[in-house]
KEDOBA-558996 format. One line per 4 residues: their letters; for each residue y, x, z of C-alpha. Coordinates in nm, 4 decimals, m for minus. Layout:
KEDOBA-558996
a = Y:X:Z  ...
This chain:
KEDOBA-558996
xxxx = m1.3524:0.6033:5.7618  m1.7157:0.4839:5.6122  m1.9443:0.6138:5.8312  m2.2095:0.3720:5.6958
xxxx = m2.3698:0.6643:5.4778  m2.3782:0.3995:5.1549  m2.2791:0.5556:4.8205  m1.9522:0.3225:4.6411
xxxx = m2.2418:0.2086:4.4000  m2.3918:0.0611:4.6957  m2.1072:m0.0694:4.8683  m2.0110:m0.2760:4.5495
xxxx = m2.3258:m0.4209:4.4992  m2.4010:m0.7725:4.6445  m2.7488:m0.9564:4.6545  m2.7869:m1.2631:4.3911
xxxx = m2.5756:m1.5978:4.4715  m2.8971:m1.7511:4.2527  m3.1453:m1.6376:4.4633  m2.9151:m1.7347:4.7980
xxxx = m2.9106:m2.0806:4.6933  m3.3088:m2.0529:4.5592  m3.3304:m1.9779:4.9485  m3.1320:m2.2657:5.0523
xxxx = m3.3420:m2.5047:4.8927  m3.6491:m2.3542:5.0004  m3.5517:m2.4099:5.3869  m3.4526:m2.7795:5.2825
xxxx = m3.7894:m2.8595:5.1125  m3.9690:m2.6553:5.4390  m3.7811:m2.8718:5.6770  m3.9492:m3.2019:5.4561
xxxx = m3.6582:m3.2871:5.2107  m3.7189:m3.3890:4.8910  m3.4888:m3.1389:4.6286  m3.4172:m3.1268:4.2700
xxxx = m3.4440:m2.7262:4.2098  m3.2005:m2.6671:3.9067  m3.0854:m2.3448:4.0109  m3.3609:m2.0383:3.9290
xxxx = m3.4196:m1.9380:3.6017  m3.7999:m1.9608:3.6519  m4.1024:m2.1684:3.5341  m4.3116:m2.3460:3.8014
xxxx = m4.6563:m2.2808:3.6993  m4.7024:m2.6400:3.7688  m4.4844:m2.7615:3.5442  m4.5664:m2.4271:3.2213
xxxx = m4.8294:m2.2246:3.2743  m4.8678:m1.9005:3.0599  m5.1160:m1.9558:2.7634  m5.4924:m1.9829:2.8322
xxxx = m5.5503:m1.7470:2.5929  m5.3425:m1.4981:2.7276  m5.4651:m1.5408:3.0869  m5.7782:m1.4827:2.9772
xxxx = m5.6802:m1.1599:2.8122  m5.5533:m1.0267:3.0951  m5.8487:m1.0873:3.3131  m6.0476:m0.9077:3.0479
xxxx = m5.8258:m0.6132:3.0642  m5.9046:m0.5925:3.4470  m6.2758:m0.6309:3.4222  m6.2476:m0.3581:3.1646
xxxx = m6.0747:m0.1270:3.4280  m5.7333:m0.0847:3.2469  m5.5652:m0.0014:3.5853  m5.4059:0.3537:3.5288
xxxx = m5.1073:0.4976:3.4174  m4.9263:0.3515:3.0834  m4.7678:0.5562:2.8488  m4.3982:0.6025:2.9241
xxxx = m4.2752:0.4251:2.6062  m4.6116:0.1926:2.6407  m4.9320:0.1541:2.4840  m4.9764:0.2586:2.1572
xxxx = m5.1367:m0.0671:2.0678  m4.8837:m0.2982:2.1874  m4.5834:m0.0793:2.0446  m4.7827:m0.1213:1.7437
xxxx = m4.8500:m0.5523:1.8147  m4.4651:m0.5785:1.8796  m4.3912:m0.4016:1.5293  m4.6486:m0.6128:1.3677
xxxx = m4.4982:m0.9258:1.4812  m4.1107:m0.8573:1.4282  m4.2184:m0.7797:1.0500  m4.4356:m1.1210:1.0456
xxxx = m4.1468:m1.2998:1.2264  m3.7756:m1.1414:1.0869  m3.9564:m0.9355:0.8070  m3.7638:m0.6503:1.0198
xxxx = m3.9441:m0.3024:1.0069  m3.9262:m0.0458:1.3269  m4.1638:0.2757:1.3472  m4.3056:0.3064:1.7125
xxxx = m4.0680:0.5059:1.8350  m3.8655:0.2722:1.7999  m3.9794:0.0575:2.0516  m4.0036:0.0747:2.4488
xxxx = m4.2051:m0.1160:2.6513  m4.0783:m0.2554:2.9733  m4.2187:m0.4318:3.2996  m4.0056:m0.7810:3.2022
xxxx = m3.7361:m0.7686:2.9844  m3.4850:m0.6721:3.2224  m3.5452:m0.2650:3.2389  m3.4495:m0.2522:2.8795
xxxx = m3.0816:m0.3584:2.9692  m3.0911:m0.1218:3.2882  m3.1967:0.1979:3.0684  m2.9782:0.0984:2.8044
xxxx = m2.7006:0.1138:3.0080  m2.7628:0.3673:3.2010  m2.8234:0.5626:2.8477  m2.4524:0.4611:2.7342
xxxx = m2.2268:0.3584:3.0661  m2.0702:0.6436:3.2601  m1.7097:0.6708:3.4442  m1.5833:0.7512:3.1044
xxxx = m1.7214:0.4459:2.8758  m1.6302:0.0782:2.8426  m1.8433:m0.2148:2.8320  m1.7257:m0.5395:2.6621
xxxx = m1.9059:m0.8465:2.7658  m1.8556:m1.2307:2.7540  m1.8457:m1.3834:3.0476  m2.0504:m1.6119:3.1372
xxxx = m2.3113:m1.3910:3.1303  m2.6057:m1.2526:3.3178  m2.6237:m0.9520:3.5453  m2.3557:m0.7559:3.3186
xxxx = m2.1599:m0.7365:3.5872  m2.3985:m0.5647:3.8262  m2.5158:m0.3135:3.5769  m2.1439:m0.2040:3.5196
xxxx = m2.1425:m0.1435:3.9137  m2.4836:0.0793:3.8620  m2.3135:0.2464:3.6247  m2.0120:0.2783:3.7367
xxxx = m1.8411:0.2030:3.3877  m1.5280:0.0269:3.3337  m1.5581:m0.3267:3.2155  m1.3590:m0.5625:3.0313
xxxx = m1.4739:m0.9233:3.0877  m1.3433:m1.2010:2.8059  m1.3242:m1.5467:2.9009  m1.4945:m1.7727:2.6498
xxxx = m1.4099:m2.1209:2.5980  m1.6663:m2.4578:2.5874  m1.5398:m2.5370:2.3000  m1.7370:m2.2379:2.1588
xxxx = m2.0368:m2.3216:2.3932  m1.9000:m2.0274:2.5814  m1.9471:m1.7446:2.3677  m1.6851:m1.4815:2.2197
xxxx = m1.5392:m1.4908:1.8713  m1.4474:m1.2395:1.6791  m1.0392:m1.3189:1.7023  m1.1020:m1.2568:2.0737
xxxx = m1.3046:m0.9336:2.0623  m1.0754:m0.8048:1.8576  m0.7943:m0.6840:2.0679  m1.0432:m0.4968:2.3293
xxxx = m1.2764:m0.3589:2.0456  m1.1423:m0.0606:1.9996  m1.1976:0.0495:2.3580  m1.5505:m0.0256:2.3907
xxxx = m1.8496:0.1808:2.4059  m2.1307:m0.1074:2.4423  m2.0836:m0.4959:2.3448  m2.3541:m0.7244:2.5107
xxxx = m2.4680:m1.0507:2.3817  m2.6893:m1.2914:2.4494  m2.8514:m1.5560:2.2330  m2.9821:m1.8127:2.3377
xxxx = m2.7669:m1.8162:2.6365  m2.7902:m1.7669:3.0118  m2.7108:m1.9236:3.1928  m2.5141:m2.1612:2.9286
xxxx = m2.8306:m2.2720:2.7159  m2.6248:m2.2349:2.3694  m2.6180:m1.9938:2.0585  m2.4028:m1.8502:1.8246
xxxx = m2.3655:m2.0661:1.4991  m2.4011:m1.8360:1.2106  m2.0438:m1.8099:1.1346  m1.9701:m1.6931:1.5029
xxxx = m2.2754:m1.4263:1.5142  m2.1731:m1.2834:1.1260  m1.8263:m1.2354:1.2411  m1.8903:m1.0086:1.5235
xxxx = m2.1803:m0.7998:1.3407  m1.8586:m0.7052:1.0607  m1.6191:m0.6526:1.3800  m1.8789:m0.3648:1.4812
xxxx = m1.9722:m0.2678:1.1366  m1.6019:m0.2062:1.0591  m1.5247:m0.0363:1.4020  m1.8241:0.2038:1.3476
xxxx = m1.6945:0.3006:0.9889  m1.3260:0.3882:1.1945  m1.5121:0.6131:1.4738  m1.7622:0.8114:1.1504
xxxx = m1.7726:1.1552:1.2375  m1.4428:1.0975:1.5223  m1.5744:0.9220:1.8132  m1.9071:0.8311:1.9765
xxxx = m2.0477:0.4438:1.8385  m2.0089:0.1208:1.9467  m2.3758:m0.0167:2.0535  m2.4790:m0.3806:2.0327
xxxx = m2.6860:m0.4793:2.3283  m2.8460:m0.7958:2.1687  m3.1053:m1.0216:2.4307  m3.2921:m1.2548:2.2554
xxxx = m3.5605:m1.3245:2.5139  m3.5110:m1.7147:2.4417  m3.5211:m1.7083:2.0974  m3.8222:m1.8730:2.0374
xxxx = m3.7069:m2.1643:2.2790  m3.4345:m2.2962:2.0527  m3.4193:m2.7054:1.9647  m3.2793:m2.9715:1.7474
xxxx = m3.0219:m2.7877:1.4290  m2.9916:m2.5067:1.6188  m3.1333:m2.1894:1.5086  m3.1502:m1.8156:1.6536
xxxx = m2.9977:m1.5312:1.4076  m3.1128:m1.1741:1.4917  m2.7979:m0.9380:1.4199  m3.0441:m0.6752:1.2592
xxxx = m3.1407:m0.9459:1.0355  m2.8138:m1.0318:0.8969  m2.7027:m0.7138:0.8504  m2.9483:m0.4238:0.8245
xxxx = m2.6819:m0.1224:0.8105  m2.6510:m0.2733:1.1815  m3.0009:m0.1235:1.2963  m2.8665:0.1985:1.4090
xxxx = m2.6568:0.0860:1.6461  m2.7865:m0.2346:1.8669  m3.0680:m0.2591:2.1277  m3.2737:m0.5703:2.0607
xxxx = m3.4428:m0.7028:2.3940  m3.7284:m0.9353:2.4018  m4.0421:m1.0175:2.5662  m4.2958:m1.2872:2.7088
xxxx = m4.1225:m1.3789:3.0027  m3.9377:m1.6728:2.9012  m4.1035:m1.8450:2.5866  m4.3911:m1.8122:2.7403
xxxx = m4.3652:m1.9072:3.0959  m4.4449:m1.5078:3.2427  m4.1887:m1.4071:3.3723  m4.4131:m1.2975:3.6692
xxxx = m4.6625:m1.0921:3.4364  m4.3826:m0.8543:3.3996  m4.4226:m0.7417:2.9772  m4.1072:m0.6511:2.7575
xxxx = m3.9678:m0.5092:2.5108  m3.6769:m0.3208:2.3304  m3.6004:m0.2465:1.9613  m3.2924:0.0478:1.8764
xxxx = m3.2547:0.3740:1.7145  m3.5203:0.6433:1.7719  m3.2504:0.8779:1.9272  m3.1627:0.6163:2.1869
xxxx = m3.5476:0.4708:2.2737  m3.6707:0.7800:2.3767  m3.3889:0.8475:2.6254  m3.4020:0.5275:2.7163
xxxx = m3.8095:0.6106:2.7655  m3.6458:0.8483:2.9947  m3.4903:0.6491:3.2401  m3.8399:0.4187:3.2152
xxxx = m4.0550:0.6493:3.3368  m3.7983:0.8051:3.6110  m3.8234:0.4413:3.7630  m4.1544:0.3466:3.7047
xxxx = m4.0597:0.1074:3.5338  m4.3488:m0.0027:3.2703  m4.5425:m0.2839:3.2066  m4.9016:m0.2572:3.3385
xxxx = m5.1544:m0.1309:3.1511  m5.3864:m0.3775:3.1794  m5.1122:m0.6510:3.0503  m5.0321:m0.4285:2.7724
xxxx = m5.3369:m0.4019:2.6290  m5.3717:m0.8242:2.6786  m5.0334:m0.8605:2.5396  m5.1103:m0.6534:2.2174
xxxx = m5.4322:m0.8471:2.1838  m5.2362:m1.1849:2.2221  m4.8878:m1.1512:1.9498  m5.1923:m1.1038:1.6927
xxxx = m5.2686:m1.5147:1.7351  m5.0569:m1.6805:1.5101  m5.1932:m2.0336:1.5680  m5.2247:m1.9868:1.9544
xxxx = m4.8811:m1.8650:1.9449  m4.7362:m2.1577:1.7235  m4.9148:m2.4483:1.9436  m4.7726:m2.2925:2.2639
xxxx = m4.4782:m2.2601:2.1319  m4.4890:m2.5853:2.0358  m4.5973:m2.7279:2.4021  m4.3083:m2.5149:2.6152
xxxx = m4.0558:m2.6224:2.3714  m4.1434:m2.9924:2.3719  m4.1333:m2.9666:2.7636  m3.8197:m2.7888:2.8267
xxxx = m3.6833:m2.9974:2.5429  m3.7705:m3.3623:2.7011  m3.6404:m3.2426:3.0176  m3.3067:m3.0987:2.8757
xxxx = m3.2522:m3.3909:2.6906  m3.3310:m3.6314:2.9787  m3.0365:m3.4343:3.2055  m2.7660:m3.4603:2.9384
xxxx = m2.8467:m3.8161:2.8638  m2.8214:m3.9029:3.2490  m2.4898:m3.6884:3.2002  m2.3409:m3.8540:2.9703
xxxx = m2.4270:m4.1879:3.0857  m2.2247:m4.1140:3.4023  m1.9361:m4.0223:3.2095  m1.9294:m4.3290:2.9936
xxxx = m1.9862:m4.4941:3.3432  m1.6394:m4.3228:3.4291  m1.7482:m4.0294:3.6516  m1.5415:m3.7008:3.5898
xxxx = m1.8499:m3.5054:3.4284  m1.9336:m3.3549:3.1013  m2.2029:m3.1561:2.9677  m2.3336:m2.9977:2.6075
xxxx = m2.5785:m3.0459:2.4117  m2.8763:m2.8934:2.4679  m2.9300:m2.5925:2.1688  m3.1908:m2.3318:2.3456
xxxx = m3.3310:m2.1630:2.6426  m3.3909:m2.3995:2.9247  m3.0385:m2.4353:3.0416  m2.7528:m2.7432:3.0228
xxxx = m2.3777:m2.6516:3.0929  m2.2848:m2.9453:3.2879  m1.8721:m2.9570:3.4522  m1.8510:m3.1227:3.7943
xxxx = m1.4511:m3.1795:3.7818  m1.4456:m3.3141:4.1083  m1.1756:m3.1142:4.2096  m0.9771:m3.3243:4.4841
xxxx = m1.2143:m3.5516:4.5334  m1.2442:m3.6353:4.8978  m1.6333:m3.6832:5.0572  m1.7410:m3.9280:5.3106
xxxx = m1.6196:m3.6875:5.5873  m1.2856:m3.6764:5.4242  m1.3252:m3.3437:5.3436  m1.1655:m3.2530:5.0011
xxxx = m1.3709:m3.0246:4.7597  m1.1002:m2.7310:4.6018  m1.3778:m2.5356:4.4126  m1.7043:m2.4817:4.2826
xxxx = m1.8747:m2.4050:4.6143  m1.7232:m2.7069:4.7501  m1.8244:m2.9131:4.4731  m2.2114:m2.7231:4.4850
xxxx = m2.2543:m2.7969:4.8745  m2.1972:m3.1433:4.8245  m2.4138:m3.2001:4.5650  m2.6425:m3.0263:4.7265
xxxx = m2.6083:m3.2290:5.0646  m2.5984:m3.5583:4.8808  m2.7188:m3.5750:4.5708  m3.0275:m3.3158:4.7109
xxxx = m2.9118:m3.0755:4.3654  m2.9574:m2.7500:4.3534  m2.7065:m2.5898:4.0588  m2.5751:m2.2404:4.0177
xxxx = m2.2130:m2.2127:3.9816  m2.0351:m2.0425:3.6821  m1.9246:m1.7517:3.9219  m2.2642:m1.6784:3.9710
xxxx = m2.2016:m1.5225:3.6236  m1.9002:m1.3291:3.6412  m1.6812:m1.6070:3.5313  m1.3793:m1.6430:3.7611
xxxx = m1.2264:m1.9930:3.6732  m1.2592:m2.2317:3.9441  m1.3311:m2.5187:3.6545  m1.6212:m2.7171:3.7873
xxxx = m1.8643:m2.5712:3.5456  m2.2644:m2.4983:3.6594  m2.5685:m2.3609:3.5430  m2.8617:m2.6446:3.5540
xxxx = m3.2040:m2.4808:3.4790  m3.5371:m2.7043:3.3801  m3.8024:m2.4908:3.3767  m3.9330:m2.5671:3.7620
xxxx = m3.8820:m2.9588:3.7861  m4.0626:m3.2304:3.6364  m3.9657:m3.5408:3.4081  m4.0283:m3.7430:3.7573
xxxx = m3.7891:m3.4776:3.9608  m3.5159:m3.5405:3.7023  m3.5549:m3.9206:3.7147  m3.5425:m3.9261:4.0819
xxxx = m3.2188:m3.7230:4.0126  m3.0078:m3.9856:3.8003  m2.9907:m4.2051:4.1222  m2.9461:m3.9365:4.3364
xxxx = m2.6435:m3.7800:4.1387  m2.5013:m4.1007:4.0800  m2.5192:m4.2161:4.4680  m2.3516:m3.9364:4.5183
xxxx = m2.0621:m3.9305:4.2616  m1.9757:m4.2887:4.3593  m1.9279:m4.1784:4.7389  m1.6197:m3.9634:4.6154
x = m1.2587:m4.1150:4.6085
């Protein structure tokens, strides 16, 4: 008998294994240790600071007193920033009501959810993925989680949605990737916008749609040959059915000034501005009205653009060269290439591997504590994610270290490697 009083949402719901390890590392660094912090999907501010310009926006907005209440779907003026800038950037049009404004990107996914997930809908996610997972607990929607492959940088194709697409009620995507820092190739992403197109056209006027929850909140942090392709884009008749989510948080370095976005159908925005303003959950004003002020500055925009991506860039770069200099050394590691966000898949097949204690690691917590004991790495396993394989795979995020932290790592790492038999 449960006499604890939770509700079965509660009871399923754990806290974040990225943040428990986030905590380990903080202890280790308080206690004097020296640590290389790959595991929170965060900028230092020493390392990317938000622009100057829009700092000093924001400070304006204070001294003019914008302190009170937002509007529910946001500010007029940045709903109407947000639709200037998608039809500079993607030539895409939305009216302002088809917009929401969010405090961070993530209460666009919660509302959209709740919007569209009960007891009697499916979602259909990839897995790895972020936080889909724990939203299907808050919603207390069934789930069917497909496995996806590194040969396809870990996202779906459309011969494996297939089978489950019928069953569906929301699809969730995410490109650029978290936590595996890769994108669809335009083959992969075209596929899956016909796979929905064509499933729509069977359900016309018989059952309710299939929705597209698309986050792009990297997309301006993409590198190299790669290149971001908005669904919408690609296929316009798309529009009415997928949620677009973006903000500042990640290309530019905020995620603690707490302004985002999402773009969908009119009919689904505004109860999705339901669910907003129920929680609370809007940007504040006085961010708004900096943020609107701010997506206006092309050039300001393009050189800080510029200066994050070169950053996260060098130090992605750096990591899978020191990666793939200790596999041609021999050790049993692999990564790929760096295409966007500020992530780098990296596989630690130590499985079976015995440490200096003689203790012998059998799965990805085994393999992260040592790492973490002897090599002073901090890395976020796969499972973190939703993705149940015990295959040595791990999330390695840049954004808080510096060129010198990930230097001091390549000796580190391969001390640590070469202590294994």
């Amino acid at each position: 008998m449960d006499i604890t009083g939770y509700s079965s949402v509660a009871q399923q719901l754990k806290g974040s294994d990225i943040l428990k390890i986030a905590n380990r590392l903080r202890d280790m660094i308080a206690q004097g240790q020296r640590v290389c912090n790959l595991s929170v999907g965060d900028f230092s501010p020493k390392e990317f600071q938000i622009p100057d310009t829009l700092k000093k926006l924001i400070i304006e907005s204070y001294q003019n007193n914008e302190t009170n209440y937002p509007p529910s779907y946001g500010t007029v003026e940045l709903r109407k920033a947000v639709q200037n800038f998608y039809k500079r950037r993607f030539n895409l049009e939305y009216d302002l009501d088809e917009i929401q404004i969010t405090s961070g990107s993530r209460p666009v996914a919660h509302s959209f959810y709740a919007c569209t997930l009960d007891r009697n809908s499916t979602i259909l996610y990839p897995v790895p993925s972020w936080n889909n997972d724990l939203y299907t607990i808050l919603n207390q929607a069934n789930e069917i989680r497909l496995l996806t492959k590194p040969e396809n940088g870990f996202h779906p194709t459309r011969e494996e949605l297939e089978p489950y697409i019928q069953q569906a009620h929301v699809l969730a995507l995410c490109s650029p990737s978290n936590p595996t820092g890769t994108m669809f190739t335009e083959k992969a992403i075209r596929g899956i916008c016909e796979l929905i197109l064509e499933e729509n056209k069977r359900r016309e006027g018989k059952e309710r749609p299939l929705y597209l929850l698309f986050d792009s909140v990297y997309w301006m942090l993409t590198f190299g040959k790669f290149e971001h392709y908005n669904p919408v884009l690609l296929y316009p008749e798309l529009k009415p059915y997928t949620v677009i989510v973006d903000g500042i948080s990640k290309c530019f370095a905020a995620t603690g000034v707490r302004v985002g976005w999402g773009l969908g159908p009119k009919h689904l925005i505004s109860k999705m501005t339901h669910v907003i303003a129920h929680a609370g959950a809007w940007a504040p004003r006085a961010e708004q009205i900096a943020v609107s002020k701010y997506l206006y500055l092309d050039e300001d925009i393009k050189q800080y653009i510029q200066h994050i991506r070169q950053g996260v860039e060098q130090r992605l770069d750096r990591l899978y060269e020191i990666i793939q200099s200790l596999a041609q050394k021999g050790y049993p590691v692999h990564a790929i290439e760096p295409q966007g966000a500020m992530y780098l898949s990296v596989q630690f097949n130590l499985f079976g591997k015995k440490t200096p204690q003689g203790t012998v690691l059998q799965n990805n917590n085994d393999i992260g504590e040592y790492l973490l004991e002897y090599a002073k790495l901090g890395i976020v396993p796969f499972q973190a994610f939703g993705y149940p394989e015990e295959n040595g795979w791990f999330r390695l995020s840049v954004g808080a270290v510096s060129m010198e932290d990930i230097e001091w790592l390549a000796t580190q790492l391969e001390s640590a490697l070469s202590q294994l038999k």
